[in-house]
C-alpha positions as CSV (number, residue, x, y, z in Angstrom):
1,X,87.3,98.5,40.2
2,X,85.1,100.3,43.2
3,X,82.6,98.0,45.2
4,X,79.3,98.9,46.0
5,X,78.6,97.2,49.4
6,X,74.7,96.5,50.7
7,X,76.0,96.7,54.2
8,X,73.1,95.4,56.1
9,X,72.7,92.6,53.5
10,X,76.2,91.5,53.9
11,X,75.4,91.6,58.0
12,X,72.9,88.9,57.1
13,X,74.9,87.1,55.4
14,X,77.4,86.8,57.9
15,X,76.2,83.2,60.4
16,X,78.5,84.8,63.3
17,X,77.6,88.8,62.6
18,X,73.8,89.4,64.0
19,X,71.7,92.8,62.4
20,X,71.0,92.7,66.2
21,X,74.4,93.5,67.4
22,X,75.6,97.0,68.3
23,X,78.9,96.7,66.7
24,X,77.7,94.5,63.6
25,X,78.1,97.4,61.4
26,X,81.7,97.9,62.7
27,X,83.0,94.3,62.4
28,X,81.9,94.6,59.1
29,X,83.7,97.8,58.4
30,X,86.8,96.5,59.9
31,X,86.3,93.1,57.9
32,X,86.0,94.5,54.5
33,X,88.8,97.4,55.4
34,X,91.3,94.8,55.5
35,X,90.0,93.1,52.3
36,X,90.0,96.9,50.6
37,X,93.4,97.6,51.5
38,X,94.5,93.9,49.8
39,X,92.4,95.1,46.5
40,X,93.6,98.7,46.5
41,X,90.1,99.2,44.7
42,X,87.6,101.5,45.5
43,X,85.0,100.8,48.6
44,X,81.5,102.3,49.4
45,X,79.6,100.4,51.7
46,X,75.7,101.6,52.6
47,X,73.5,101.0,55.8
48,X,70.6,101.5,56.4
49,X,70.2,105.1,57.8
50,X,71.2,106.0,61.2
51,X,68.7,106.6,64.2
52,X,68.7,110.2,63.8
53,X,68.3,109.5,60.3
54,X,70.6,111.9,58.6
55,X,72.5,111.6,55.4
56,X,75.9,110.6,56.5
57,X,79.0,110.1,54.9
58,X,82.5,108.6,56.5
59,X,85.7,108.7,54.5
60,X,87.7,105.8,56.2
61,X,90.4,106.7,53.8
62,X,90.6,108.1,50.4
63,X,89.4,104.6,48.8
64,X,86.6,103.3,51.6
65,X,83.7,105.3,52.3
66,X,80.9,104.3,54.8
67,X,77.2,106.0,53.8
68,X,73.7,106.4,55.1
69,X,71.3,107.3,53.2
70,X,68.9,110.6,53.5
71,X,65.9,110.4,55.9
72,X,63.1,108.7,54.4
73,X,65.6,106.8,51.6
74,X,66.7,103.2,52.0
75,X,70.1,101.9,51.9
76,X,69.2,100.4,48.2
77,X,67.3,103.7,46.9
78,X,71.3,105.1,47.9
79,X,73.1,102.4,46.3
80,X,70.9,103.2,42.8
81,X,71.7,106.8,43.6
82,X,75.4,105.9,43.5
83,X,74.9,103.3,40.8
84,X,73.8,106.3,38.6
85,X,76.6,108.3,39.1
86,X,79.0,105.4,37.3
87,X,78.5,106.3,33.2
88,X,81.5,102.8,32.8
89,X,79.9,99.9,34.9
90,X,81.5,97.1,33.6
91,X,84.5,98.1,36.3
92,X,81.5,98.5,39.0
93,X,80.8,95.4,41.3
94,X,77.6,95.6,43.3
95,X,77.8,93.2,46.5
96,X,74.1,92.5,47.4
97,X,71.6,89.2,47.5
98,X,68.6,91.6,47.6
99,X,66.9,90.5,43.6
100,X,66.1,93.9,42.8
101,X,68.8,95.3,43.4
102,X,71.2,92.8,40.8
103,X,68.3,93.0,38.7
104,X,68.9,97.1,38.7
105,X,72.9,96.7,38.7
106,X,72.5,93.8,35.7
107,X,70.8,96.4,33.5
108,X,73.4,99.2,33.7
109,X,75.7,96.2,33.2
110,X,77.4,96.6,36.1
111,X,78.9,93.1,37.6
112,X,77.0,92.3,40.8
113,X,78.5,89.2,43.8
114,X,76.3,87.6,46.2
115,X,76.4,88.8,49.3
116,X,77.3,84.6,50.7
117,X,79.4,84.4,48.0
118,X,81.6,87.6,49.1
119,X,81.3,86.4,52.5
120,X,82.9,83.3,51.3
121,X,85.6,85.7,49.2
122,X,86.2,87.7,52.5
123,X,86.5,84.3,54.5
124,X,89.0,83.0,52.0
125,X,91.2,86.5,52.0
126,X,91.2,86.6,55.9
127,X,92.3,82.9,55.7
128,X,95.3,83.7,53.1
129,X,95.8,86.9,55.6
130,X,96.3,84.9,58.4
131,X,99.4,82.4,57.2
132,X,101.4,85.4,56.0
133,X,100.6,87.2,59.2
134,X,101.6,83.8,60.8
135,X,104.4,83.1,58.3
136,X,105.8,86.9,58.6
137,X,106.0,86.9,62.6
138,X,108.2,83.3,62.1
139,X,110.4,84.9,59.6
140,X,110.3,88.0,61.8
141,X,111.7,85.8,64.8
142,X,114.5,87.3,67.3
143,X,117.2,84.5,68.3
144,X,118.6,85.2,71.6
145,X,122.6,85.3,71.8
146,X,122.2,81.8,73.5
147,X,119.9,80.5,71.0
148,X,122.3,81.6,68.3
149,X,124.8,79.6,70.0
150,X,123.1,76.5,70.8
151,X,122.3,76.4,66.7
152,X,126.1,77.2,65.8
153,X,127.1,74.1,67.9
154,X,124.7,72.0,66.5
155,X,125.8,72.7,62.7
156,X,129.3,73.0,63.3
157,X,129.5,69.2,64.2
């Protein structure tokens, strides 16, 4: 199932990510990498274009893809562009809050997620993330010799 990302959308979605900050658009890369890699599912996410404005593309890996659109386009005349290159889209999940943009998706019957409400999915997945990282380093846990010890004199009693 490949997501379409509005990336700048999802920036503003985001209470503790401002459209101000320098490395916004990398937080969110990172942020949704992680959630990619979970999903195994396709990823393109779209800015808005790039100071120099040229069309950009960044293959991450073979299944996230970072884009900017042409000079002159928009980040949502892109994300039609690559909405129109799906001929299946009930397997396509657009990730916006911009109206016309789910209204667009919607008619090609693609399935389209709030950009709050994948915030809240992302928030949730980091979460989940975080007690098997947590729950992985205790099972991952080193006894000393004298540790071993101190436990085998306590059980052998």
């Amino acid at each position: 199932m490949p997501y379409i990302i509005d990336g700048n959308n999802l920036i503003g979605s985001i209470p503790d990510i401002a459209l101000e900050d320098p490395g916004a658009r990398k937080k969110i890369v990172e942020i949704v990498r992680k959630y990619q890699k979970s999903k195994k599912s396709s990823v393109i996410v779209v800015f808005d274009g790039e100071p120099d404005g040229v069309f950009h593309r960044d293959p991450l890996n073979e299944k996230f893809t970072v884009v900017y659109p042409r000079y002159g386009d928009s980040a949502d005349d892109e994300i039609k562009r690559i909405l129109n290159r799906y001929t299946y889209f009930k397997d396509v999940v657009l990730v916006t809050s911009d109206r016309e943009l789910k209204s667009y998706a919607r008619k090609k019957g693609a399935r389209v997620i709030n950009s709050i409400e994948f915030h809240h999915e992302l928030r949730r997945y980091n979460r989940v993330l975080g007690i098997k990282e947590s729950n992985q380093k205790r099972i991952n846990a080193r006894l000393s010799d004298s540790e071993v010890d101190h436990w085998l004199k306590i059980f052998e009693d």
